[in-house]
N, C-alpha and C positions, 0 to 999 in steps of 0.2 A: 913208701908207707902211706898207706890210706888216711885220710884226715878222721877223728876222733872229736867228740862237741859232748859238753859234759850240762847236762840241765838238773834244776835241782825241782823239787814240789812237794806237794804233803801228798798228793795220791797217783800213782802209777798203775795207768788202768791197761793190760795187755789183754788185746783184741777185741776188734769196734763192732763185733755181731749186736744182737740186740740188747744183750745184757749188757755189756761192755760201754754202749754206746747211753742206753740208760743212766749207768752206773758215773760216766762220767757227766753228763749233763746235768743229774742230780747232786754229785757233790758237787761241782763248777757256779750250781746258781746258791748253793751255803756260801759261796765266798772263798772255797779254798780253791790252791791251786792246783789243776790235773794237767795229768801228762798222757794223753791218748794215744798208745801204739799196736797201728795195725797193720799186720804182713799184706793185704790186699790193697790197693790203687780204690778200691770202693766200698765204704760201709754198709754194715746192715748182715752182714755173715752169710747164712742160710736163706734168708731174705733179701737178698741184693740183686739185682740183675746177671751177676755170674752165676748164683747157684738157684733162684726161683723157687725155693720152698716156701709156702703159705705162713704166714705167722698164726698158729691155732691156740686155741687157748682155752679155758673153761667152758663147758658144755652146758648148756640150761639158759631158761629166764632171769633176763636181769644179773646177768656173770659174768660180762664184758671187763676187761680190765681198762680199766682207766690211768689216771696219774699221765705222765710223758708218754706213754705208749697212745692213748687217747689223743692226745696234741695233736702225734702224727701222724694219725688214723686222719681227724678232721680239717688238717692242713691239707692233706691228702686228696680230700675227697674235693678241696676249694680248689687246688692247683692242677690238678691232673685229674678230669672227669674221666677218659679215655682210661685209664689205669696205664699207661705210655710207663715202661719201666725206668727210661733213660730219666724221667719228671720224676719217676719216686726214687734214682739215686740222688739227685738233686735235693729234695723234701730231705730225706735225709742227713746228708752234705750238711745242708743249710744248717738244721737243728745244732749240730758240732760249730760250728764254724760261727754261730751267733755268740754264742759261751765267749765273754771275751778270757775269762780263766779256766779253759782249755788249750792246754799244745797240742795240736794234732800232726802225727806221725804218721803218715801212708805210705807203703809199701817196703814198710820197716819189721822187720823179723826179727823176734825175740832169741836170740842166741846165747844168750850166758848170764850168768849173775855170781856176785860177790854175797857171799854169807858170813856171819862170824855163828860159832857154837859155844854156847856156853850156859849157866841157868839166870834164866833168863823169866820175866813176869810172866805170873800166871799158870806155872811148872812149864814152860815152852823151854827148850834145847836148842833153838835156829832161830836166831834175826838175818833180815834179809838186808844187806847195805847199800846192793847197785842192779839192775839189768842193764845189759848192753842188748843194744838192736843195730840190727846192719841194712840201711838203706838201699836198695839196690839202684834207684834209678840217680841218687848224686853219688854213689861211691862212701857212703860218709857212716860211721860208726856213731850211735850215741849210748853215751853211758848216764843215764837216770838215773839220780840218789834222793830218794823218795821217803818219807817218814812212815806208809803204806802204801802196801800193794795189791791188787787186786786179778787174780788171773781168773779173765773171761775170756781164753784160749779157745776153750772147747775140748782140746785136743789137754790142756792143764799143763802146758810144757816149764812151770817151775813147779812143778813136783820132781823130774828128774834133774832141773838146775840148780836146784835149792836144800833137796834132802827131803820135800815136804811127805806127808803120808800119805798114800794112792792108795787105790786099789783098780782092777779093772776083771770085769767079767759075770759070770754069773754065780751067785752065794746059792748053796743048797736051801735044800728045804728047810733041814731042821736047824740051820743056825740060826734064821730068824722067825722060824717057823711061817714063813707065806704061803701063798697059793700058787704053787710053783710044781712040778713032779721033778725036779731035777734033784737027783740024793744026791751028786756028788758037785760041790761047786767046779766049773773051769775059765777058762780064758774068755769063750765064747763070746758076743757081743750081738749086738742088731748091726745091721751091713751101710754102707752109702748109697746113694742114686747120683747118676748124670740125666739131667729132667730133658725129656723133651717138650717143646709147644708149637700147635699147630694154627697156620689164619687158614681159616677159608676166605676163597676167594667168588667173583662171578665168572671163572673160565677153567678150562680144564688144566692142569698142572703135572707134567711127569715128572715122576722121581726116579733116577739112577741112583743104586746104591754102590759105594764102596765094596771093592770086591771084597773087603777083607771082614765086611758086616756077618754078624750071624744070621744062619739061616732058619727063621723059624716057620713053625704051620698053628694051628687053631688048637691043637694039642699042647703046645707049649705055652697057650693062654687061660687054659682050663681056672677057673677061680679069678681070672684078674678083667677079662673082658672090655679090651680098651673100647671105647667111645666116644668121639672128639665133639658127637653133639651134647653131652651132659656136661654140666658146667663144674661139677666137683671131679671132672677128671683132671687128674694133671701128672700123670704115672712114677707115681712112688712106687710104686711096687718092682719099678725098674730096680732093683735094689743087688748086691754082690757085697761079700768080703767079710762077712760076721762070723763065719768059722775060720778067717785066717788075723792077721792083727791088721787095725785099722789104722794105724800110725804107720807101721814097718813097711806093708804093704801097699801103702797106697797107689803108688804108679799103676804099679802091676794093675790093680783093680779099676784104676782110671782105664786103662786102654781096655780093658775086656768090657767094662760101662758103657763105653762111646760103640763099643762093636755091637753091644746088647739095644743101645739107644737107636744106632740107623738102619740094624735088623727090626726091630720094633717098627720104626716108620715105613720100611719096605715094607711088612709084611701088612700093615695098612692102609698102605697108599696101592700094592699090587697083587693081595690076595683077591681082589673081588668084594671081599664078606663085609666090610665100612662104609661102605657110599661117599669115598671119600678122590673123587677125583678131581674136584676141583681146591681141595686142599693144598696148601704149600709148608713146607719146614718154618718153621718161624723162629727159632731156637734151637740149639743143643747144646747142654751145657758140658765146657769141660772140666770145670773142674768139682770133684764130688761131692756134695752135701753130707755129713757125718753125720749119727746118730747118737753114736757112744763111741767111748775110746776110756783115758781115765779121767775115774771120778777121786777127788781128795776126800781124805778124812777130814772129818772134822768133830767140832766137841759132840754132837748129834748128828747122830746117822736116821734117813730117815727111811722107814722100811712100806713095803706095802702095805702090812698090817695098819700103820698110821691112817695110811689114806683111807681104807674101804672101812676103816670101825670111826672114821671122822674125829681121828684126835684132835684135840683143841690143846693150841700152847699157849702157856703163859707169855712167851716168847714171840707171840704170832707174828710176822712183817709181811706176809702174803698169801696169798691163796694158790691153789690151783683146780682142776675141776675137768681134765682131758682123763680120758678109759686110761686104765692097764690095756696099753696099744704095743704088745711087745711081740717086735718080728722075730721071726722063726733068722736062725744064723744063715743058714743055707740062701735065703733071701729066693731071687727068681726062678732060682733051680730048687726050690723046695716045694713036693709036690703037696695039696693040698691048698686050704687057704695060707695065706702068706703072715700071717697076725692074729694076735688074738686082740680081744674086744669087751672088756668086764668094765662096765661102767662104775665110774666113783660114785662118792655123795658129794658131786660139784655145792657149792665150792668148801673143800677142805682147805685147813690151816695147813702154815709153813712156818716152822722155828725157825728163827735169827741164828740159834746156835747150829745151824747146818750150813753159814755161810763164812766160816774163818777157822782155820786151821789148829790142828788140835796138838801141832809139837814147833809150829813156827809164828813167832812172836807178833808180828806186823803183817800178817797175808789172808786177806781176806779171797772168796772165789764166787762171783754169778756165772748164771750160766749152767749149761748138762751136764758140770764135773760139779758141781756142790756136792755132801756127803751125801750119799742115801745110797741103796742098796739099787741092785738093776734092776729090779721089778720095782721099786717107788721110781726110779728112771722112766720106767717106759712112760707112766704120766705126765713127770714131772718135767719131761727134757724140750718140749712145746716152749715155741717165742713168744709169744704172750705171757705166761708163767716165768719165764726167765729173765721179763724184760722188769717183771716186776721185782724180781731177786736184784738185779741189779741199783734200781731203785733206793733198794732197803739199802742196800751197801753203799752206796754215796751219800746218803744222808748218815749213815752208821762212822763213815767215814770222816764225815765234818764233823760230829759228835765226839770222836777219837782226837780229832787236831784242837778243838776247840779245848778242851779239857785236859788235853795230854793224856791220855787213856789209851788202852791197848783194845782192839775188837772186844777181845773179853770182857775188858771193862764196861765195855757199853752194856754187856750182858747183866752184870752182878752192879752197876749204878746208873744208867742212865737206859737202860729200855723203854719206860713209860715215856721221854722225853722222843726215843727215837719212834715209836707209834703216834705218836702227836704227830713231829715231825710230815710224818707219812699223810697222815690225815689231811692234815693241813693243805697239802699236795694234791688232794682227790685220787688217794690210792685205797680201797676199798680194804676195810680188814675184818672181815665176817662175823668176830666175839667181840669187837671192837667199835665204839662210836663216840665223835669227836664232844667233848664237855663244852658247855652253854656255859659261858662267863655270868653270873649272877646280874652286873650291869645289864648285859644283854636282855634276862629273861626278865628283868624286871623293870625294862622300858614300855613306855607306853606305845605300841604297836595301833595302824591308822585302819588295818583290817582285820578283818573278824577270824584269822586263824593262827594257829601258832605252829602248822607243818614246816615253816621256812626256818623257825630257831629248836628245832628236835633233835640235832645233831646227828641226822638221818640222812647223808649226803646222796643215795638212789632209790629207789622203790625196789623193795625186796622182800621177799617172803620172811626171811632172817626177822624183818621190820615187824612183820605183819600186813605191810602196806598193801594198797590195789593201783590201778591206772589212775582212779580218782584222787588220794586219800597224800599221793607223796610229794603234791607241789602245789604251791599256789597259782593260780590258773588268772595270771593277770591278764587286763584289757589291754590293747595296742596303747600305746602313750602316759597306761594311768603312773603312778606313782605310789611306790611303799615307802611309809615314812616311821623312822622309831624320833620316838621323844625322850629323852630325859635328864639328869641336873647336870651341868658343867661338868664334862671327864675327856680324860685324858686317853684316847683310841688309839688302841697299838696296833690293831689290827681289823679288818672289814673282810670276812667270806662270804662269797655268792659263789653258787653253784648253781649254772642250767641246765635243762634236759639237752641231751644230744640224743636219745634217742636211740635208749642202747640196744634194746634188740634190734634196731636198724628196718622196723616198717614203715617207715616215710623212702623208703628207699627204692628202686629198682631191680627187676631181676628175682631169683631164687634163694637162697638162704648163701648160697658161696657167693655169689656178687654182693648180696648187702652187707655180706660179713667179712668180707678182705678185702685189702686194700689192692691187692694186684689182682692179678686173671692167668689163668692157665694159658684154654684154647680161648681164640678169638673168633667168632662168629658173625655175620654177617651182620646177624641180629642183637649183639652185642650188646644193654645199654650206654648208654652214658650218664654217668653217675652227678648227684649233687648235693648241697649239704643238704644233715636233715632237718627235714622241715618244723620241727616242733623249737631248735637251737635259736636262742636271742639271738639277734642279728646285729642290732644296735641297742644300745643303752648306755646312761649318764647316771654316776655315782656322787653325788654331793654330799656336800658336809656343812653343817649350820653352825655359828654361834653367836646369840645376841641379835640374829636376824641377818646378819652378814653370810652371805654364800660363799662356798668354794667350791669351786669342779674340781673334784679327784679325779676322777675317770670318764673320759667319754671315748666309747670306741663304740666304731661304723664297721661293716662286715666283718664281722667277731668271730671268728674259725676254735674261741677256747671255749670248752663245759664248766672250768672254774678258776675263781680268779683268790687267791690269799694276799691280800694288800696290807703291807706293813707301814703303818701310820704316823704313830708317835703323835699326833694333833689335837687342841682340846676345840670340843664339838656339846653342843648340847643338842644335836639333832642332825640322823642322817636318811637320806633320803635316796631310793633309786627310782629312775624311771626307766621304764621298757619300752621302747619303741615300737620294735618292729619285729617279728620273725622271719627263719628261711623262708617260710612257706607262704608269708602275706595272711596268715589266719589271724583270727580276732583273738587266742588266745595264745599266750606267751608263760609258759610252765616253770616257775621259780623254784627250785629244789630246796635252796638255802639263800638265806640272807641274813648274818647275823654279823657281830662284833665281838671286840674286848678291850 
């Protein structure tokens, strides 16, 4: 008999893609305890070095998401200039693995769960009591008994373990009346990809394919037109398996992927038509990148209609702001273009109640299976977007443990707490902006503006704001200083510019805006932080003429900092040192207290 190890926690996060890995790093710095389990030997899901899809996210000015995804954007960009994938499993790695209240589980498979039924808060019929996962590389089973749980599968595999509510496929037109011509719902889905990526090299490179590659011609590229010199290729469109099931099938559609993947490369490396002979293989991924599979029910389903009329929820916990990007099922063999393309109104809201299950007590989900219909999917299923869903759910999660509260409950008593929460965090919430402690607004301030205590944490049209208008624009070394009576500081936020449309940056719009690289080019940049980010600065705290250093940090890789205090001060003070970039001016977003 196989050995068996039984851990207990308040949050059981299944599967370490980007939500997942959010989801637990966000509840983990609340102070509760998570239990991270993930079926892959490497985090990051879809964004990992096994599977190499981009982390995309809201489209437009000033829509970059921030919060933990930003961390390790600009950790990113300090560690690994090259964009070397093997540094960004690492960068990764690391984030999980600093959490000291985190368990992390790798290459542990979610295989079973204990439920009890019965009625249960909130009208829910299913509490969730255990998952077991089966380690493959020690042989070892573990059974997790968890207070919450959180399935950021992707694939939602306690929906079938649990009883929870699914669905999977496409909803006709007229149930939620979208922009759709489908009258009749069915199964359908959008397909996977197995990515390829190519280095050029300075010598000529032959490529032997696989006899058992597909054989294609210029014909079978009509609408997708690979190009290894443009920097936004990295061929998605290699795509298979949305008219058959993306669960059941998947083998099957891996090996026809990889056949599709080194027929692709053949047919660019020894058509002639690419200029590509000094090229080499640099990649192929085996195993599939998914797009859709099931989505859970939840208390709010979110539909397309939501996104393109720009609903605003009282519920908001994130944004998102990617097209209706919804592949055709057929994927590579569907002639035509391969997708459609209807822009949103970046950045729309995202309900809280689309993130925790609408018939099981304890189950929260980040991630492409949250409620929403497949056409709010095809925007909403982007890693950026999802990385901030999980976000919402970790802090939603220590809100639940703290309280003893069910997901619901954070809904019907403590929302406003878990939006703060967020804030506080530097997660952007569009109808949302953080409150000025009355202490704060009514200290006496040593410069002449008051953009740093606006509760305005980026420059945003939302704001009003311009380039000028959303930061104070300190000198190298000067010093901001607030004065006022003897209090007791629970809290100090500063927020820098990092520089979020990324023009301190090199390269075209895909190199300053991801953090990996498709092809590699000769011409490649090398990347570094952006130049407008504090680099160095010292946070102090006065009383009575007595100094304290709170904070001094030298090569500063974070956009914001939320410092929890407790210390009585009648005067605080930061200094700015230095920027990335060595410029005279050093861009102060926020600087405030409470």
């Amino acid at each position: 008999m196989l050995q068996k190890k039984i851990l207990e926690c308040d949050l059981c996060v299944i599967g370490g893609g980007m939500a997942g890995l959010t989801a637990a790093i966000s509840a983990a710095r609340e102070g509760i305890n998570v239990v991270l389990m993930h079926e892959r030997p490497i985090l990051g899901g879809n964004a990992s070095s096994e599977i190499r899809m981009w982390i995309c996210g809201a489209l437009g000015k000033d829509n970059r998401e921030t919060g933990i995804l930003e961390e390790i954007a600009l950790e990113n960009l300090y560690r690994n200039p090259t964009k070397n994938y093997a540094i960004w499993d690492t960068v990764l790695y690391d984030f999980v693995k600093r959490e000291k209240n985190i368990t992390l589980l790798l290459n542990c498979t979610c295989m079973d769960a204990q439920t009890e039924k019965g009625d249960f808060k909130d009208d829910r019929n299913i509490k969730i009591k255990s998952v077991t996962g089966y380690q493959m590389t020690t042989q070892c089973f573990y059974e997790i008994k968890s207070a919450l749980y959180c399935d950021s599968s992707g694939d939602s595999i306690l929906a079938p373990l649990t009883g929870a509510e699914f669905r999977i496929g496409r909803e006709s037109k007229n149930e939620f009346n979208e922009a759709t011509n489908l009258m009749e719902a069915d199964t359908m889905t959008m397909g996977m990809s197995c990515l390829i990526q190519g280095r050029e090299t300075d010598k000529k490179v032959d490529y032997i394919p696989p006899s058992w590659s597909t054989k294609l011609t210029e014909k079978d590229f009509e609408n997708r037109n690979p190009d290894l010199y443009k920097e936004n290729e990295n061929f998605w469109y290699l795509e298979l398996g949305g008219n058959r099931n993306t669960i059941d099938d998947t083998e099957t559609i891996r090996d026809e992927l990889i056949e599709l993947a080194t027929g692709t490369w053949d047919y660019i490396k020894n058509s002639g038509n690419h200029n590509a002979d000094n090229w080499e293989l640099d990649f192929l991924g085996f195993l599939p990148g998914k797009r859709e599979s099931r989505r859970m029910c939840g208390e709010y389903m979110i539909t397309q209609k939501d996104l393109s009329e720009n609903c605003v929820f009282e519920d908001e916990i994130a944004y998102g702001g990617w097209p209706i990007d919804d592949h055709f099922p057929g994927g590579f063999y569907h002639r035509g273009t391969p997708n459609t393309n209807i822009p949103t109104p970046a950045p729309y809201s995202l309900p809280y109640r689309s993130l925790y299950s609408k018939n099981v007590e304890n189950l929260f989900f980040a991630g492409r299976n949250i409620s929403m219909t497949h056409m709010a999917m095809s925007s909403i299923r982007v890693m950026a977007t999802c990385a901030l869903l999980g976000e919402a759910v970790g802090k939603a999660a220590s809100i639940a443990i703290r309280n003893n509260l069910t997901p619901h409950g954070i809904y019907t008593e403590k929302i406003d707490e878990l939006k703060k929460l967020l804030l506080n965090e530097d997660c952007f919430l569009p109808s949302n902006k953080r409150r000025m402690s009355d202490k704060c607004l009514n200290a006496k301030l040593n410069i002449n503006s008051d953009v740093i205590r606006n509760g305005e944490d980026r420059a945003h049209r939302l704001y009003g704001t311009n380039e000028k208008n959303y930061a104070y624009f300190a000198g190298t070394c000067e010093e901001i200083t607030y004065e006022f009576d003897e209090s007791e500081i629970s809290s100090v936020h500063i927020v820098f510019c990092s520089d979020l449309n990324r023009e301190t940056l090199p390269g075209g719009i895909c190199e300053k805006t991801h953090s990996t690289r498709a092809n590699t080019l000769l011409s490649s940049p090398v990347m570094h932080m952006p130049h407008t980010l504090c680099k160095e600065f010292v946070l102090t705290g006065s009383l009575n003429g007595a100094e304290t250093e709170i904070l001094h940090i030298k090569d500063n890789r974070k956009r914001a900092y939320h410092i929890e205090l407790m210390q009585k001060f009648d005067r605080l003070i930061l200094k700015l040192v230095c920027n990335w970039g060595n410029t005279e001016e050093i861009p102060v977003i926020s600087f405030d207290f409470e």
